[in-house]
N, C-alpha and C positions, 0 to 999 in steps of 0.2 A: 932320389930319396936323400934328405940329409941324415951325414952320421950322428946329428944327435938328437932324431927321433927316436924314442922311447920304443920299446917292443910293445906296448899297448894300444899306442897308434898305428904299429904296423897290423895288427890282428882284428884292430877294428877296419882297417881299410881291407881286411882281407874277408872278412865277415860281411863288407858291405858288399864287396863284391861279388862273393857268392851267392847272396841274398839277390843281390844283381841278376845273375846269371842263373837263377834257380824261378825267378821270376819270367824270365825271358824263355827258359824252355818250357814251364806251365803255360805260358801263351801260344807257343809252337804247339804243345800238345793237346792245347785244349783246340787250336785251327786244325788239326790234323784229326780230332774229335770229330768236330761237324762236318768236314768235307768227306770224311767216310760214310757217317750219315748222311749225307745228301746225297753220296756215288750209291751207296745201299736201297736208300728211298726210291732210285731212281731206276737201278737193278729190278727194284720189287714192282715198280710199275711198268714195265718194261716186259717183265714175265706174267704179269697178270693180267695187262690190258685188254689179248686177244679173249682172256676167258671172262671179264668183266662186260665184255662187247657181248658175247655172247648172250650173255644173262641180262643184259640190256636188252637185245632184240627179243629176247621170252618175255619179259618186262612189257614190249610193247603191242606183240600179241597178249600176253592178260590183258594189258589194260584195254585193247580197242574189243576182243571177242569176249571177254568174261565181268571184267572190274565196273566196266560205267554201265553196261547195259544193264548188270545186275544194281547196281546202286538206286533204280527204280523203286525195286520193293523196300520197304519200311524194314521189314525183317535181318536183310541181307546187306544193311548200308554200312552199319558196323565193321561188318570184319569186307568189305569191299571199301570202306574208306584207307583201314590200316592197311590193304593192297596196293591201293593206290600212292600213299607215301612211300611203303615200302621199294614201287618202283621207283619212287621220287629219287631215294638214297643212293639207287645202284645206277640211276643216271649219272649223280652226283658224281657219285664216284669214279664213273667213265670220264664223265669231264674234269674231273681234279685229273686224272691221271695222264690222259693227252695233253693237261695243258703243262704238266713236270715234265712230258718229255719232249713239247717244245719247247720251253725255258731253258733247257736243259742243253740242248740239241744247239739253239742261239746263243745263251749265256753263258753254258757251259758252268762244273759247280760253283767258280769263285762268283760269277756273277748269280746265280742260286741265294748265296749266303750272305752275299750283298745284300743281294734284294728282302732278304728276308729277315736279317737283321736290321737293317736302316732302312727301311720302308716300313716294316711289319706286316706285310700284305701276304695272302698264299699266293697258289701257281695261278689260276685264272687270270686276279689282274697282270700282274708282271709277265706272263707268257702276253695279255695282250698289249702291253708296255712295250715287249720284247721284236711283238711282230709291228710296233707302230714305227719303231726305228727301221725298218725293213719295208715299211708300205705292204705291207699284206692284210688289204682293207677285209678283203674277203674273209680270211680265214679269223681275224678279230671280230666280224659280222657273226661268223657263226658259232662262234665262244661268247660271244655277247646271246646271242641270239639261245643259246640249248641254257646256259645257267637261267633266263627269265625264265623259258619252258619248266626247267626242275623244280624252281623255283613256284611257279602256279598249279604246277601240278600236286606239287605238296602242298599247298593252301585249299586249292583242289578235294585232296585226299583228307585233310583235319575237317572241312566243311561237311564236307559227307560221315564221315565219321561220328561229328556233334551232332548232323540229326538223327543219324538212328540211336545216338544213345538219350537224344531228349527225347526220340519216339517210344523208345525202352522207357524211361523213367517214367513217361507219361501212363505207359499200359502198366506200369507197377502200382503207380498212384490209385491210379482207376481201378484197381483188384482189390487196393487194401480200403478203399472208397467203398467201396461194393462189400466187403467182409464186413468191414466196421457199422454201416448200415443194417446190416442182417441182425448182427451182434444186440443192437440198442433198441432196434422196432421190436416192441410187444407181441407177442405171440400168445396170448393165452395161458402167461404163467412162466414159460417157458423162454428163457433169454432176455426178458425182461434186468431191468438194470435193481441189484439189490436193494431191500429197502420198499419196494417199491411192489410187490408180491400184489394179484388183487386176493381181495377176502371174502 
């Protein structure tokens, strides 16, 4: 420092620096942010995955013993279509959930927030990213393999769904078809459109 720096040069250099250094632990803070987040995320799928599986396999008894075989009838395809995505979601979420704690498990969380910042991708693909660096064809086949399943099942599930509600709409049409006809055909005076009375 020379001695015939001004004191206002020394206070802006001391301002810049803390601005320096105020910057510098907001970016620690804010990594030490998301990788708690991600240990938590990870925590949470970890304790909930046994019971997610669970309700997975209820999931796939409805749907083989209750959900499609009722989808048959007109009446029942509605709320058997909303069942059917409904299991769509809780597959989904089995397999979001296996594929965070093999991501997780491989990359551990810096490789996590890696991936999920500078790719922008979720767990599925980067867990099969994760296991492609590894040669684990297999276990990428069947992560590949269960997301098309959720996936068709829930297109599956909206299809069934649309036709009982265009079967609905149709049998409404058809009532107020049927009413409205009653309403306007002459009856002897009665129901007859005003105006129009005979004499």
């Amino acid at each position: 420092m020379n001695s015939t720096e001004s004191p206002t040069g020394v206070i802006e250099k001391a301002k810049g620096l803390a601005y320096s250094l105020l910057g510098v632990g907001f970016l620690v803070l804010l990594i030490g942010i998301v990788l708690a987040l991600v240990h938590g995320m990870v925590w949470i799928a970890a304790w909930l995955y046994p019971i997610v599986q669970i309700l997975a396999g209820l999931g796939f008894a409805a749907l083989v013993l209750c959900l499609i075989p009722s989808s048959i009838f007109k009446g029942s395809r509605h709320f058997c279509g909303n069942g059917i995505v409904l299991v769509s979601y809780v597959w989904g979420i089995s397999v979001w959930m296996y594929s965070t704690l093999v991501l997780y498990q491989l990359w551990g969380p810096v490789g996590m927030v890696l991936g999920f910042i500078l790719l922008g991708f979720g767990s599925v693909p980067l867990a099969c990213v994760a296991l492609l660096f590894r040669w684990e064809w297999g276990l990428i086949g069947q992560l590949v393999l269960w997301t098309v399943i959720v996936y068709v099942i829930r297109a599956l599930g909206y299809w069934i769904r649309s036709k009982g509600e265009s079967s609905e709409l149709k049998e409404v049409i058809e009532q107020n078809n049927t009413k409205n006809h009653r309403d306007i055909a002459p009856s002897g005076g009665r129901g007859s459109l005003p105006g129009c009375e005979p004499t």
